[in-house]
C-alpha positions as CSV (number, residue, x, y, z in Angstrom):
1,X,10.2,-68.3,-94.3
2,X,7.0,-68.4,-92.5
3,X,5.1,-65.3,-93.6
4,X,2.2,-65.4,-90.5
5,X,5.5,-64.6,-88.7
6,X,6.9,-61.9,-90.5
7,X,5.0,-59.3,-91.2
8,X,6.5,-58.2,-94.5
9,X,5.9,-60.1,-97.0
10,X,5.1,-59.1,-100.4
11,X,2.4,-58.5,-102.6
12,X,0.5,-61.7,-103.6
13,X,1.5,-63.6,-100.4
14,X,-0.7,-64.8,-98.5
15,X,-1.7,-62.1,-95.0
16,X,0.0,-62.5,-91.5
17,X,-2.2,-64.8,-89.1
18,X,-4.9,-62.4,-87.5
19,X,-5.4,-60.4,-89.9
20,X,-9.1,-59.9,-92.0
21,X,-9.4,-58.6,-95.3
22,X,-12.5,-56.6,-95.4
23,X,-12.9,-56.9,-99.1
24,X,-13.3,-60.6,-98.3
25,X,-16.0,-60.9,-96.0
26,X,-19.6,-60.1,-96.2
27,X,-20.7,-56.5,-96.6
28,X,-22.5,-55.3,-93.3
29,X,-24.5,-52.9,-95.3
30,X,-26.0,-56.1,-97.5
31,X,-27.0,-57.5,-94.3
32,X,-28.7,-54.9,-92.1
33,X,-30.8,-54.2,-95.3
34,X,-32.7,-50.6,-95.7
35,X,-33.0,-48.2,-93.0
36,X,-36.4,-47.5,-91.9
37,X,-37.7,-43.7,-93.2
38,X,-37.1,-41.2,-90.5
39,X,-38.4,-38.1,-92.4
40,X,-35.6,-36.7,-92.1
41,X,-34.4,-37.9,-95.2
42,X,-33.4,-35.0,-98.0
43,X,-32.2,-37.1,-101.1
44,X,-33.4,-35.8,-104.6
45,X,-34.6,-38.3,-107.1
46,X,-37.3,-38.3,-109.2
47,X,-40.6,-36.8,-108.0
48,X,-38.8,-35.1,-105.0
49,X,-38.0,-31.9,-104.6
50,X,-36.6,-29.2,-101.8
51,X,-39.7,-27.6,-100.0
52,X,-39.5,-23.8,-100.1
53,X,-38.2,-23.5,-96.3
54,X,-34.7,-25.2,-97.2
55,X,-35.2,-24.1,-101.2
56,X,-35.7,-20.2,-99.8
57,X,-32.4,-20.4,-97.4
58,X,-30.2,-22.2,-99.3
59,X,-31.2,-19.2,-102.3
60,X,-30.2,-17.2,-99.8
61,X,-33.1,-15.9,-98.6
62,X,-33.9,-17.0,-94.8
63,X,-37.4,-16.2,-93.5
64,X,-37.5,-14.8,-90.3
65,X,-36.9,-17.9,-88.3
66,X,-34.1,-19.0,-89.8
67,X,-32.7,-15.5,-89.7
68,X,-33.0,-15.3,-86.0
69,X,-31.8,-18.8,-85.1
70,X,-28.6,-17.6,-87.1
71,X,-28.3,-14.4,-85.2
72,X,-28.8,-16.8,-81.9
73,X,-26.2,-18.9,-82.9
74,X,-23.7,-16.3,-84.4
75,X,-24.3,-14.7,-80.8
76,X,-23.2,-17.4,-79.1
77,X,-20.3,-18.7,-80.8
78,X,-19.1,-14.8,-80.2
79,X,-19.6,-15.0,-76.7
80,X,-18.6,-18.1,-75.8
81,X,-15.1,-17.4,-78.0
82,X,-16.1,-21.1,-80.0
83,X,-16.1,-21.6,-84.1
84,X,-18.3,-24.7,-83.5
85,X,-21.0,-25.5,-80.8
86,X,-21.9,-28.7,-79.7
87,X,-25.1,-30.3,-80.0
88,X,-25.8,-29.8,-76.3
89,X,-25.1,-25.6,-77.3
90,X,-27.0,-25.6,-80.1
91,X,-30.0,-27.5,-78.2
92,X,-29.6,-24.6,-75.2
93,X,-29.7,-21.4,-78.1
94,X,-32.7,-22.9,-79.4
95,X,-34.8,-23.7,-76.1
96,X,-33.9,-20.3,-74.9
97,X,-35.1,-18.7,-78.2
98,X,-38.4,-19.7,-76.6
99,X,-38.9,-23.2,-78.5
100,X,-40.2,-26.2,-76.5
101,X,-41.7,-29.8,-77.2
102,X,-45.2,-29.0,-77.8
103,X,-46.5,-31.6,-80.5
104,X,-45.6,-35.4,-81.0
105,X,-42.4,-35.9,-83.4
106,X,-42.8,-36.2,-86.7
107,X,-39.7,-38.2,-86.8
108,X,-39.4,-42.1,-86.7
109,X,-36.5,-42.4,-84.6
110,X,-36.9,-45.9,-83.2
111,X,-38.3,-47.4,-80.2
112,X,-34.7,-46.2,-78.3
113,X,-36.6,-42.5,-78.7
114,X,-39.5,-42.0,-76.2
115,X,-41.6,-38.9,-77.5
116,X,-42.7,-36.7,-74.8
117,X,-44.7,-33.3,-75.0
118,X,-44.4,-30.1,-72.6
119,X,-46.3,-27.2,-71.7
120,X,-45.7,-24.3,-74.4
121,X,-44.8,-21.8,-70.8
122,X,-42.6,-24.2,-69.5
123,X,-39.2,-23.1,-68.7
124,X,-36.3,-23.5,-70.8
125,X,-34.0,-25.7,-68.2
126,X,-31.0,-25.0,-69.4
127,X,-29.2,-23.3,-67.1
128,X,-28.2,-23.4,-63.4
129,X,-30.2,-20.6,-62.2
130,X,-33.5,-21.9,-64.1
131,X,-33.0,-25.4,-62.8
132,X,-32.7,-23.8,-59.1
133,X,-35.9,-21.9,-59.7
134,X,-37.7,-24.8,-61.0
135,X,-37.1,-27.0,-58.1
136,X,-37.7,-24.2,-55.7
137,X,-41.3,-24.3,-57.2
């Protein structure tokens, strides 16, 4: 019986022609090496510990921007009728909660990322009548 025909064939055999045994070939993560720090990093090891912004909220006890952001986003899920917002949502709660890209990233996000910075005034663009405005201007 010719077992790159058939398909099953038992344990021990050798696999049907085509196939790849992942446990075989070379690990991808061996190969790509280390990633490069993005700050964003939270893993606890020696030396490292949580600062007292995530330490504080994950005690349960927010400060008063974290409390609000949660109001925002509770508010919106309600509204909206969704259990989970998308990134796109959650991006829209928090530029109209006033925040906007002020000072470079901290963040090393790769040279696919292009930093940019905006006026601290400048409108929150993320809805249809704000757009409209803006390009009435």
């Amino acid at each position: 019986m010719d077992h790159a025909k058939n398909p099953h064939h038992s344990k021990g055999d050798s696999p049907a022609k085509g196939v790849i045994d992942r446990r075989l070939g070379i690990d991808r993560r061996d190969i790509e090496g280390p990633p490069s720090p993005t700050n964003l990093e939270r893993r606890r090891g020696p030396g490292r510990r949580l600062t007292d912004f995530i330490k504080s909220a994950e005690e349960g006890e927010m400060n008063r921007e974290q409390y609000l952001f949660l109001l925002a986003i509770d508010a919106f899920k309600r509204v909206n009728h969704k259990t989970f917002p998308a990134w796109t949502d959650v991006l829209e709660i928090i530029r109209k909660l006033g925040y906007r890209k002020t000072m470079p990233s901290e963040l090393n996000l790769g040279e696919r990322a292009a930093d940019w910075t905006e006026r601290p005034d400048a409108a929150a663009n993320v809805s249809k009548e704000a757009a409209a405005e803006d390009e009435s201007l």
